[in-house]
C-alpha positions in Angstrom: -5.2 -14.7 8.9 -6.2 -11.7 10.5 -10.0 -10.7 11.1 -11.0 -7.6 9.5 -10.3 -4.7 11.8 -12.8 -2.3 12.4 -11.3 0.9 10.6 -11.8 -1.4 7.5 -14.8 -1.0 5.4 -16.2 -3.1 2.4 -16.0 0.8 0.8 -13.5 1.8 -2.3 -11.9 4.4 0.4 -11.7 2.9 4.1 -11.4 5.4 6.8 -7.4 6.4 7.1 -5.4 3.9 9.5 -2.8 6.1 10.1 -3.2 10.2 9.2 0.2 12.4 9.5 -1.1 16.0 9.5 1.9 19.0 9.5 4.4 16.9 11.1 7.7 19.0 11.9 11.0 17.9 13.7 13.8 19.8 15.0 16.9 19.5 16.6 18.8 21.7 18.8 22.3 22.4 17.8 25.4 24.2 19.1 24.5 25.9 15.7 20.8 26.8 16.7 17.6 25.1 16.1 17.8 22.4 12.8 14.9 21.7 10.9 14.7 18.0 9.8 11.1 17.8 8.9 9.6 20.6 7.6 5.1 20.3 7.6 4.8 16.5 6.3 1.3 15.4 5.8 0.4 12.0 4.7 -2.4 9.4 5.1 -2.1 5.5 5.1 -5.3 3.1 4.6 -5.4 -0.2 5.7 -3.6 -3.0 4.2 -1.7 0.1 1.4 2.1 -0.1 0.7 3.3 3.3 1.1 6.7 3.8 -0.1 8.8 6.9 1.0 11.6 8.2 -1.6 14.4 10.5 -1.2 18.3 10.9 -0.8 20.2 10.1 2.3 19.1 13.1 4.8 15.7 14.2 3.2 13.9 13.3 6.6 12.3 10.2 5.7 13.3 8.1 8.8 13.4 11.1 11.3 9.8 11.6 10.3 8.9 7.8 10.8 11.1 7.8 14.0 9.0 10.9 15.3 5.5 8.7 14.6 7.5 5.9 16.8 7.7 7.8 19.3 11.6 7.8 19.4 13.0 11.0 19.0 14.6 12.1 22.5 13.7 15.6 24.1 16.0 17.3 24.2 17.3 18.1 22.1 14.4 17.0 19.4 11.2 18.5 19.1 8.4 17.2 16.9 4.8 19.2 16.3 1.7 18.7 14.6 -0.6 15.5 14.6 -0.2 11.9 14.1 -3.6 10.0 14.4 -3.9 6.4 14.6 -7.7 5.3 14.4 -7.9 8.8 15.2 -6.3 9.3 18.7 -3.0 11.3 18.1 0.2 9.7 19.2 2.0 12.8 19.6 0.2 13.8 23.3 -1.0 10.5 24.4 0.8 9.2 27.8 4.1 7.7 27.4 2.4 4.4 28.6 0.0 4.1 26.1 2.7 5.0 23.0 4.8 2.1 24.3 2.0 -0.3 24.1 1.0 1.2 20.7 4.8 0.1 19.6 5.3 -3.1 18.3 1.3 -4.5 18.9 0.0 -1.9 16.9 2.9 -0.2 15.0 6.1 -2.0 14.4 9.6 -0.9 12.9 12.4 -2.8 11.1 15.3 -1.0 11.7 18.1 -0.4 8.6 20.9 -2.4 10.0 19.8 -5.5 11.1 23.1 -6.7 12.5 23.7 -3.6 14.8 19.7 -3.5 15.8 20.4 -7.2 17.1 22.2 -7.5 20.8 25.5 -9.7 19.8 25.3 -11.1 23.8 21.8 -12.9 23.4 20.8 -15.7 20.7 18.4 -14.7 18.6 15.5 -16.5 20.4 16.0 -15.0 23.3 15.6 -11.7 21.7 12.6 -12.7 19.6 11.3 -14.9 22.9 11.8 -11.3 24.9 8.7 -9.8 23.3 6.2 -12.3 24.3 7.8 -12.2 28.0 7.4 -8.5 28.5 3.7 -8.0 26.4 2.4 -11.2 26.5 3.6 -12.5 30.1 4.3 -15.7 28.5 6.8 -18.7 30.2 10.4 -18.7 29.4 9.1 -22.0 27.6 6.5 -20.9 25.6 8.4 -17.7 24.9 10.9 -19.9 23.3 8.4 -22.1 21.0 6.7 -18.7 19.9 9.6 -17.4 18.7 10.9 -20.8 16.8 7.1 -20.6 14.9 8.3 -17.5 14.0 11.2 -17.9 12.6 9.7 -20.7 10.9 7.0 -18.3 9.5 10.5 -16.2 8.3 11.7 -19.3 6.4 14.7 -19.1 8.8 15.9 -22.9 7.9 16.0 -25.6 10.8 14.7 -22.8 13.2 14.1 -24.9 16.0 17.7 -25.5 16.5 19.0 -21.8 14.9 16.8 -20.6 17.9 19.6 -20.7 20.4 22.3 -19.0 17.5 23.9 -15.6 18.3 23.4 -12.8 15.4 27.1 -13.3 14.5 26.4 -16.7 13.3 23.7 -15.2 10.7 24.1 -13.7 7.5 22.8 -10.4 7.1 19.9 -11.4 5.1 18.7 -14.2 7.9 19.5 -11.4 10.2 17.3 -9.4 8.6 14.6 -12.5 9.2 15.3 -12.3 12.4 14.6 -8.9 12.9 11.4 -9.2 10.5 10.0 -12.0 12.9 11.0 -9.6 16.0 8.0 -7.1 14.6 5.7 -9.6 13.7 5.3 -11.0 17.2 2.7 -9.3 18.1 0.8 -9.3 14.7 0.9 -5.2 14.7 -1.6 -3.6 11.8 1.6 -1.4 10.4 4.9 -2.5 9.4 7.3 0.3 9.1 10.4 -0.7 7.4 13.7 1.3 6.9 15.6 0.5 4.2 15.3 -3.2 5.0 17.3 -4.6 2.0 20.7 -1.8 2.7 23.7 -3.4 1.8 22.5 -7.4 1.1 22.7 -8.8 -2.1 20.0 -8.6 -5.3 19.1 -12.0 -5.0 18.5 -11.4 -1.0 17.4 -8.6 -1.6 14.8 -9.9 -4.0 13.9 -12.6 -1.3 13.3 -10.3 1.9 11.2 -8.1 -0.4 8.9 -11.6 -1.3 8.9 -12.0 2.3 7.4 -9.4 3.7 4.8 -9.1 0.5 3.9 -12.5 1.6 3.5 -12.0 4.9 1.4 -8.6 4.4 -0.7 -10.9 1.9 -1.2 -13.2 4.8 -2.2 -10.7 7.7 -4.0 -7.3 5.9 -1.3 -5.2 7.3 -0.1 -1.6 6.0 3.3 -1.4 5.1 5.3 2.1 4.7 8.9 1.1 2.9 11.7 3.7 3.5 14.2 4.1 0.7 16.6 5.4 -1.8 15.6 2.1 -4.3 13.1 3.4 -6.9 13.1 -0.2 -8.6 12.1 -1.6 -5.3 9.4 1.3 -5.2 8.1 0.7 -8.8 7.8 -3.2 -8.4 6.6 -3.3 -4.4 4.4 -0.2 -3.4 0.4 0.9 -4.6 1.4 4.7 -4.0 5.1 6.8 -3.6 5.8 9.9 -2.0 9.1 11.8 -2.8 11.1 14.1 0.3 13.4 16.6 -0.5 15.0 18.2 2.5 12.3 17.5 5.2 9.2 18.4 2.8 7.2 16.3 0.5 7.8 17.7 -3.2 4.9 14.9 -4.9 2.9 12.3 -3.9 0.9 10.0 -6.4 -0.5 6.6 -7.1 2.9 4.5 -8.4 2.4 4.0 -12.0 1.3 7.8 -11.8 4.6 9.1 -10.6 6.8 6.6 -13.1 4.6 7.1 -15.8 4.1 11.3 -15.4 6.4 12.5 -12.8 5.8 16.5 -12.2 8.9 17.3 -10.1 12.2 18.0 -11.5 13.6 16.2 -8.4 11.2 13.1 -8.9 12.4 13.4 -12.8 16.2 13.4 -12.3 15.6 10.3 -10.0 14.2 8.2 -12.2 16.5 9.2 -15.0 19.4 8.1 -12.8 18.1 5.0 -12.8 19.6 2.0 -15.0 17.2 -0.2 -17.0 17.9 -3.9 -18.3 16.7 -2.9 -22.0 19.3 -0.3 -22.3 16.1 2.5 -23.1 17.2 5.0 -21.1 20.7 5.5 -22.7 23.4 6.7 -20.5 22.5 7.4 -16.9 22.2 11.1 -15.6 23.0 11.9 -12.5 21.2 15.1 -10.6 24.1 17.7 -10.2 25.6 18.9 -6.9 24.1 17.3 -3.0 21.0 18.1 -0.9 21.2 21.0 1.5 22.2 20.6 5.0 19.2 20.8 7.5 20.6 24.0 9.0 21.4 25.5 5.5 18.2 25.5 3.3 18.3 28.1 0.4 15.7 30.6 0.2 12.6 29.6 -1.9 12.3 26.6 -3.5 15.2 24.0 -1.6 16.1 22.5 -5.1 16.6 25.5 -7.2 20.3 25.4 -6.5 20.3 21.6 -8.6 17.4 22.3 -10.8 18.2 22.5 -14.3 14.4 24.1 -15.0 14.9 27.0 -12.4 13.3 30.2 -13.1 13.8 33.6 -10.8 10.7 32.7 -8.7 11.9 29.4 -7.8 14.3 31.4 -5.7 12.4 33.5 -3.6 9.4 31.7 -3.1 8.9 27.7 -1.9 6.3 26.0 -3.9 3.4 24.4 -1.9 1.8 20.9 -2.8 -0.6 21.2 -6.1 -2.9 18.9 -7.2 -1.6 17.5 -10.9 -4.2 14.7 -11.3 -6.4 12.6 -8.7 -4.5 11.6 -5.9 -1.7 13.2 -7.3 0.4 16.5 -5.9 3.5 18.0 -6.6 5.2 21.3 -5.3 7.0 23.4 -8.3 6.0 26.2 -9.7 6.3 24.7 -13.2 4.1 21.7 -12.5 1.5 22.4 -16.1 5.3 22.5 -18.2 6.6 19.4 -16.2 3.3 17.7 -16.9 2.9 18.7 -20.4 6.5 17.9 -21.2 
């Protein structure tokens, strides 16, 4: 179990462990400069679940990829602050950002399989973290990483330990890559899409596991995805992208229970429930605007089925609907009344 760190307090609102304040990334193109993430602020306390929301390309992973530390320049460029117990990872040395990674922050990446090396077992790769940050023995390297793997209720891991990643499923993979950014017991867990393309009943289990293992160590966990079942049964507060901007943040059972963005609306619509409530699914008409493409005003006018002449010529900034609770549309006192 993991000692209280010292950004936590015994108070009902701990100092921020993680504070994103404007963050913007871009891309040069042999189109011009593409906007990915467009001014994303966000905080993160310690030991909160923080899940992220949005359609494939809305800029949740590039934004979490920028905190990392892992977008390459050129031909990205990312701006504005990202404080972690207040020193900003954006300008720190390249040294220090690369110890940060994995001991403080850690990332599971989306595809576990292609994240893996298929040339070394999995203990090896596992056992290589506690070589390079922890100067540890080849040997006790070796019997670190089998305890972990233990800890991931990867069965009969002592012998599994010399196993190449094409001998896994993709849901002990997925372990695997779980135990990888837990070596070094970091105090955020950033995790993309970590159930894409397993089962329900895996995808049940991995969800258990790292709920468990959050329970066990008082770490923050920020969940990437597109699943807002996942969202509604795993995280304490939801914020919803829409081509590189945040269009609402709220407390969970705010934004299921009184969502005040068309966009957050139409998503949870689309979803199916098991009591049939909902009646036929609806599906939000036409795609999400390509990053170098974004329509003038606000960037889901074109889809929205509430649209009125301002939505077209001027983007909607983040307004407070209730505590802890924003949402940018123009029409946020009808979509709250409604």
């Amino acid at each position: 179990m993991r000692e209280m760190h010292p950004s936590q307090t015994t108070d009902a609102t701990p100092a921020p462990l993680l504070e994103v304040r404007d963050l913007r990334v871009s891309f040069d193109t042999p189109h011009g400069l593409v906007k990915a993430v467009g001014g994303v602020s966000w905080t993160l306390s310690p030991g909160e679940t923080l899940g992220i929301i949005g359609e494939s390309g809305s800029g949740k992973s590039v934004g979490l990829e920028a905190i990392m530390g892992l977008i390459k320049s050129p031909p990205g460029h990312v701006a504005g602050q990202v404080l972690f117990e207040g020193e900003d990872v954006l300008t720190m040395k390249e040294s220090r950002r690369r110890q940060l990674r994995g001991e403080k922050i850690a990332m599971i990446f989306q595809d576990a399989m292609s994240a893996l090396n298929p040339a070394l077992t999995v203990g090896t790769q596992i056992a290589e973290v506690y070589r390079l940050r922890r100067r540890c023995s080849q040997t006790e390297a070796e019997r670190k990483a089998v305890e972990l793997m233990d800890r991931v209720k990867i069965p009969s891991a002592k012998s599994r330990v010399r196993c190449y990643p094409h001998e896994f499923s993709g849901g002990m993979c997925q372990r695997v890559m779980i135990a990888t950014a837990l070596a070094l017991n970091p105090l955020i867990l950033i995790a993309d899409e970590p159930t894409t393309a397993l089962d329900v009943t895996v995808q049940r289990q991995i969800m258990t596991l790292l709920a468990d293992l959050q329970r066990e160590d008082g770490m923050a966990l920020v969940l990437i995805t597109h699943d807002l079942g996942l969202v509604a049964e795993t995280v304490d507060r939801a914020m919803v992208m829409y081509a590189g901007r945040v269009v609402e943040s709220a407390p969970v059972s705010a934004l299921f229970d009184a969502p005040s963005h068309p966009y957050t609306r139409g998503l949870i619509r689309s979803m199916p429930r098991i009591d049939g409530a909902s009646g036929a699914l609806h599906a939000i008409g036409g795609t999400p605007p390509a990053a170098g493409r974004m329509p003038r005003g606000c960037a889901f006018h074109p889809r929205c089925t509430h649209r009125i002449d301002r939505c077209r010529a001027e983007r909607p900034a983040l307004r407070p609907v209730a505590p802890r609770h924003t949402a940018a549309c123009h029409l946020v006192e009808e979509m709250t009344h409604d």
